[in-house]
N, C-alpha and C positions, 0 to 999 in steps of 0.2 A: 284435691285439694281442700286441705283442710285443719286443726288449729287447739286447743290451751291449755290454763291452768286448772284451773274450778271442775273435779270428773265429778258429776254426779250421775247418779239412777235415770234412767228412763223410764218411768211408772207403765205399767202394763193394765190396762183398764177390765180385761177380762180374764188375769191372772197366765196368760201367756210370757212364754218365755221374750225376755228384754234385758238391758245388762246395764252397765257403767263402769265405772274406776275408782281408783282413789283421787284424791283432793293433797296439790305442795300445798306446802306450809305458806303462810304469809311469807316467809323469807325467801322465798325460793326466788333464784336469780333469771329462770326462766320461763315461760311460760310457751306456747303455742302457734305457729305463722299458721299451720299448715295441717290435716288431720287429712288421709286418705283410705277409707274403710274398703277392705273389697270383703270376698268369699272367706272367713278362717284367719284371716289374715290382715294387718291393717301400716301401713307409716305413716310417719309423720314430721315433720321437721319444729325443731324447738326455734322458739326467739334468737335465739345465741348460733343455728345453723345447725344443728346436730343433725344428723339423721337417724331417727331409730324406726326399727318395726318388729312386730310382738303378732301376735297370739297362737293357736292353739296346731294354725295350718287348715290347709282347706283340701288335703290330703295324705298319702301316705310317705310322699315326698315335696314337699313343699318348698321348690326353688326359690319363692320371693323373698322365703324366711332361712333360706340354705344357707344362700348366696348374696342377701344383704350387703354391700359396704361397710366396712368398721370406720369409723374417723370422719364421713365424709360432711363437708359443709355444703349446706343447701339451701334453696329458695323455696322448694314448691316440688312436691311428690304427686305422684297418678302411678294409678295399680290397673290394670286387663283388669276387671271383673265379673265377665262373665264367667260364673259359676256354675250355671247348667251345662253347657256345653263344653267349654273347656278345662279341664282337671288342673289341678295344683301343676302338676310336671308342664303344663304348656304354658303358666301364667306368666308376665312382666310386669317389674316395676319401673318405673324411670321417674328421675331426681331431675329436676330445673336447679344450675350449678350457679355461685354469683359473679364468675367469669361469663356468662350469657350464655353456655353452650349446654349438654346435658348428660348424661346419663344413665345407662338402662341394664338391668339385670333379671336373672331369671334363667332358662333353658338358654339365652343368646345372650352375651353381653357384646353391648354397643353403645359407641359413643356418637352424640349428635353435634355437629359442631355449629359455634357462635353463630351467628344470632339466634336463638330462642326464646321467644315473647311469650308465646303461649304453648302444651303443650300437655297432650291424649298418646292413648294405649288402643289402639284396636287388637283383633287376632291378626297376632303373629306383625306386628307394626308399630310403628312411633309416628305418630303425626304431627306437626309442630309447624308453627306462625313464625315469618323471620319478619323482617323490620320492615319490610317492603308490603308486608300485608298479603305475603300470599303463603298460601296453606302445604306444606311439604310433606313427603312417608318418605320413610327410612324403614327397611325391610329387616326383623327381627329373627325370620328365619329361613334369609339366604334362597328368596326365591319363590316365596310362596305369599310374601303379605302385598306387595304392592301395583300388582298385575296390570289393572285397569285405571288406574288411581288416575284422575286427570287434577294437575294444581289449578287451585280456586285463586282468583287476584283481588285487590281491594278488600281483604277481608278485616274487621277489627274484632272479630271475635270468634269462635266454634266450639263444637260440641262432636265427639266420635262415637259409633257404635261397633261392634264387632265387622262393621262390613261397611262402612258408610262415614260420610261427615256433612255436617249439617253445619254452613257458618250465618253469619249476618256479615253483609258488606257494609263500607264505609257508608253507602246512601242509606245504612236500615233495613235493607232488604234482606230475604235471604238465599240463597246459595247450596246448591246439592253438588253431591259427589261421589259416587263411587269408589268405592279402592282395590274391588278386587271381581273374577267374573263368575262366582259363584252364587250372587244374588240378582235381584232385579226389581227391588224395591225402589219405587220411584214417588215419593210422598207430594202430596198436594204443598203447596206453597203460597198461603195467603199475603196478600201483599202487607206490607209495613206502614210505617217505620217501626221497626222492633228493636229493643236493649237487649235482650237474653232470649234463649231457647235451650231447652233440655229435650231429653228424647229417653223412649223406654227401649232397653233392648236391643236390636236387631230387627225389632217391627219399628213399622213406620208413625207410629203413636208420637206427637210431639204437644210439648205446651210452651209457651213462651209468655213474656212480659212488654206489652208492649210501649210504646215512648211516654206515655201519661200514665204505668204503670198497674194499670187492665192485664188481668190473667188473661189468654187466651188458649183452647185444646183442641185438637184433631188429627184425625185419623182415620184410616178404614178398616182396619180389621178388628172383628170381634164389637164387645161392647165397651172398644176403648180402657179398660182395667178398670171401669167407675170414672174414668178420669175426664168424661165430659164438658161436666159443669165444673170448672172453679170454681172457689170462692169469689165471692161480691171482695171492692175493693182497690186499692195500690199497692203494690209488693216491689221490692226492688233485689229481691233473690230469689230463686228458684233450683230446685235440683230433683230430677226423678229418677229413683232405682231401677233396674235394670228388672225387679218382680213389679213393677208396674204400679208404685205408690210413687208418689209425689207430695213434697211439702215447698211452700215460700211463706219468706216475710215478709212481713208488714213494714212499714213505714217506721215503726214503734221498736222494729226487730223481733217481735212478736209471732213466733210460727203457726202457721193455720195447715194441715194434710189433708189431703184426699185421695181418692180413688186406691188401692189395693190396700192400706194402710190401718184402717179399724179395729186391730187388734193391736197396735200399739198406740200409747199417748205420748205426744213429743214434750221436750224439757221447756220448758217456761219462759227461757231467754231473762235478756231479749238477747240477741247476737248480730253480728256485725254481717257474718256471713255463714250460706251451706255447704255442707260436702254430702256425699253421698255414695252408697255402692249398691255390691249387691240385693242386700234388704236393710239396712242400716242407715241412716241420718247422723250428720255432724253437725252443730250450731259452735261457731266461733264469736268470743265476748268482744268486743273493743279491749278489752282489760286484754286478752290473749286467754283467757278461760276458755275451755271447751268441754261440751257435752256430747254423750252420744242415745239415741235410743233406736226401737228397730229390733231384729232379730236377734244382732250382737252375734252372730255364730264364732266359738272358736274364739273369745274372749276379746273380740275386734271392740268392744264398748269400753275396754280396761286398760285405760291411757297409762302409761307406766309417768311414776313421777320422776 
């Protein structure tokens, strides 16, 4: 999820590759809800409900960009991003519809129906929040995504990995889950009250925001991606790439990154809100302006106007 009008550059502080877009005109009647960068590949939903998606593919047959919908009206897009492991031919996309229902395309198309509040792409799954607050999968390919999956209750918010969902419950706390039996990741879970968590990957590496706006990060494997120490501060957005960089804003809408991320420098803002994917960052203006910086693989920074 992700959003605008305004593309500009993502400056690259060590001459490393990073990308952007072009820049509508003043007149332009649309501008950005929604921005969803993955691997090659990126959509988006305009103001106006469009749904488009663009770049280059993030293989030699690139389903999300094959099999896109023409025409459709939307709320809110999410891409599968895992790019290491799973190749373009196994990716999905899925749209949040403004009837409340959703969906999804790619190697499986499927539709989620009404209610849908919130709503993730694991491998090979659709995950999605109905109004009751509990956490659902919807199986992408017929057999193989939702094996183990137990539904989470009271949830008001989540976060998916290729194997996993990570929510916060209505009391602020949070909440683990499996979806399938080929992992066994089982992450620490400090206690709350927390607003937001993001997670890297398929490892169990998480950082979160907690209710006074305090970064917090942890993890056990490896040296955490750099992504130990936050930054000092209150942030009220967050999102971490699936290569194990992580950026939030500030209070100000002001982006601060750390841990895997050092080769790029993020846009200026300020923005309303993140998206994020593979190795790429999305900043959304108030205005509806969006920027991207990051890897940009596959022209995912070149928001079409």
């Amino acid at each position: 999820m992700n959003f605008a009008l305004v593309l500009t550059l993502g400056c690259d502080a060590d001459g490393s590759d990073t990308g952007g877009g072009d820049t509508d005109g003043p007149g332009s009647a649309a501008t950005w809800l929604d921005v969803a960068p993955g691997s090659g590949h990126a959509c988006g939903v305009r103001t106006d409900g469009r749904l488009l998606c663009w770049g280059d593919g993030a293989g030699a047959s690139d389903l999300v960009l094959d099999r896109a919908p023409s025409g459709l009206t939307a709320v809110e897009v999410t891409l599968e991003i895992d790019g290491a492991t799973s190749p373009a031919t196994y990716q999905h996309a899925c749209a949040r519809l403004p009837d409340g229902s959703a969906t999804c395309w790619g190697p499986h198309a499927w539709d989620v129906p009404a209610p849908v509040t919130a709503l993730a792409i694991g491998y090979f799954h659709a995950i999605w929040l109905d109004s009751t607050g509990t956490v659902r999968c919807d199986d992408l390919d017929f057999g193989d995504g939702c094996l183990d999956y137990t539904p989470l209750q009271g949830v008001a918010s989540f976060v998916a990995s290729s194997w996993h969902v990570l929510a916060i419950g209505l009391d602020g706390e949070l909440q683990f889950a499996l979806h399938d039996s080929d992992t066994a990741i089982h992450p620490t879970l400090p206690p709350g009250p927390w607003s937001q968590v993001s997670l890297v990957g398929a490892d169990d590496w998480i950082c979160g925001i907690r209710d006074g706006g305090a970064l917090d990060c942890w993890g056990e494997r490896g040296d955490g991606y750099g992504l130990a120490t936050p930054p000092d501060g209150d942030y009220t957005d967050l999102c971490m790439s699936w290569r194990g960089g992580a950026c939030a804003l500030d209070e100000a809408g002001v982006p601060s990154c750390w841990g895997d991320v050092e080769r790029y420098t993020p846009a200026a803002g300020p923005f309303a809100r993140l998206t994020c994917g593979y190795d790429t960052w999305c900043g959304i203006a108030a205005s509806g302006a969006a920027t991207c910086w990051g890897a940009c693989e596959g022209g995912v920074c070149d928001l079409p106007e």
